[in-house]
N, C-alpha and C positions, 0 to 999 in steps of 0.2 A: 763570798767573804763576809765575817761576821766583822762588826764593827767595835771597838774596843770598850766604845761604852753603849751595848746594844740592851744591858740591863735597865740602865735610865733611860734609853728611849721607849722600852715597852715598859715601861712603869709610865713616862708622860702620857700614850698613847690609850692605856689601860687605867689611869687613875682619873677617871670622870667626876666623880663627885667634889673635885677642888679644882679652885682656879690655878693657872702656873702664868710664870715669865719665863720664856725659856732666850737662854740668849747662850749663843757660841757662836764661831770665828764664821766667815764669807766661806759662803760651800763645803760646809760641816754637816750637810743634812738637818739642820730647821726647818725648811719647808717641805720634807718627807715624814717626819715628826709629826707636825701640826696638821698634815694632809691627812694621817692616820687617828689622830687625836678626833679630828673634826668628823669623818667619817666616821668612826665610833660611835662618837657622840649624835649623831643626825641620825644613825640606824637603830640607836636605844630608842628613838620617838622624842627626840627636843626639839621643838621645832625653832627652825630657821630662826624666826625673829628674835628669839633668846637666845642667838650664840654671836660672840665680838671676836675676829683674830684681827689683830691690829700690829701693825708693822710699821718701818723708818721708808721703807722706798716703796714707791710707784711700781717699780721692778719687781719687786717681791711681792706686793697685793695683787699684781698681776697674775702672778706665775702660781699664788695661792688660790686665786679664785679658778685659776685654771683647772689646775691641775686635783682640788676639792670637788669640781665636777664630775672630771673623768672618776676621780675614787667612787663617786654616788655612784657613776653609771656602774662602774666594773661589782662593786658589792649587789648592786640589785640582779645583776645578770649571774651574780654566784648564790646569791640569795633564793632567787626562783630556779634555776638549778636542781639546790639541795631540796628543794619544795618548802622552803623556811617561810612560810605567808604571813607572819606577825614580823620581822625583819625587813622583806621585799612590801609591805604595807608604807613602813616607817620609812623605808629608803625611796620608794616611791611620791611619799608626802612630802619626804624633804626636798626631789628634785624639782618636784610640782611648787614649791614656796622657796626656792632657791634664790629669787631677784632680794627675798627679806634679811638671807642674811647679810653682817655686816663683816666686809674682808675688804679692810681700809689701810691706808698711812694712817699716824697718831695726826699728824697735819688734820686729814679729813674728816676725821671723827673729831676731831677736839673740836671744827668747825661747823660740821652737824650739832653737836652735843652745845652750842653755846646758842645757835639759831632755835634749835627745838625744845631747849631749857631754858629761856632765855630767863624767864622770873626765880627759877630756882638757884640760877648762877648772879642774882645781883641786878640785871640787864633790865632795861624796860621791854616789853611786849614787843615783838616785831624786832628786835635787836638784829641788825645786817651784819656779818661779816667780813672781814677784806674780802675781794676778789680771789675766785681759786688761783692758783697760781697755773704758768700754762704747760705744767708737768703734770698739774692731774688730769689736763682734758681728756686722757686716753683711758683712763680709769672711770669716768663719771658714766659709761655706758654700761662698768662691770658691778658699781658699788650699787649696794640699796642706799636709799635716802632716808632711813629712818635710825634710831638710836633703839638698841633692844630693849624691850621687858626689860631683861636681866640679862646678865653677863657671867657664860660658861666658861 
């Protein structure tokens, strides 16, 4: 079954060189969207630490960083397959640098992003945080701890 608006999702999936927001309703396919987007984008050769998917729920950075894995693994096992070696390189690299990227809550990163900028954001040096709160403890084994280069 095709999806009604299956045009906009392969133009999101397919349009790498711009950032998006993508936002629609609880179980509309966002995170089949962005698991394609990201997998795209990590098999062109961007590496992990330059790409941010950032989300509202724990739930959902969860199910993103999941499920962005599996995508790595299934493209490199289709990739070497086709004999595709500049693809299965890139999809190889990114599985190998997978802990860099960042697939957070806004929560997480806005609290990354104030500890590890802390002079750029106003703050003195060493600037603490609140306490995570204890919804993210199940994420903090899946998120990387850094804030990207840049943001795809």
């Amino acid at each position: 079954m095709t999806a009604v608006d299956q045009a906009v999702r392969d133009r999101v999936a397919a349009s790498l060189d711009e950032n998006i927001a993508l936002t629609a309703g609880a179980g509309s396919g966002k995170t089949s969207v962005l698991v394609a987007r990201l997998v795209r984008l990590l098999s062109s050769g961007v590496p992990p630490a330059d790409v941010a998917a950032i989300t509202f729920t724990e739930k959902a950075a969860g199910e993103l960083f999941h499920r962005t894995r599996l995508g790595l693994e299934a493209a490199l096992a289709e990739a070497e397959s086709e004999a595709d070696g500049e693809a299965a390189q890139h999809i190889a690299a990114a599985l190998e640098g997978f802990s860099a990227l960042t697939l957070d809550t806004i929560h997480s990163f806005c609290r990354q992003l104030l500890v590890e900028e802390s002079l750029a954001a106003g703050f003195p040096p060493a600037t603490a945080a609140g306490p995570e709160p204890a919804w993210a403890a199940p994420l903090a084994a899946g998120s990387s701890s850094r804030v990207p280069a840049a943001i795809h």
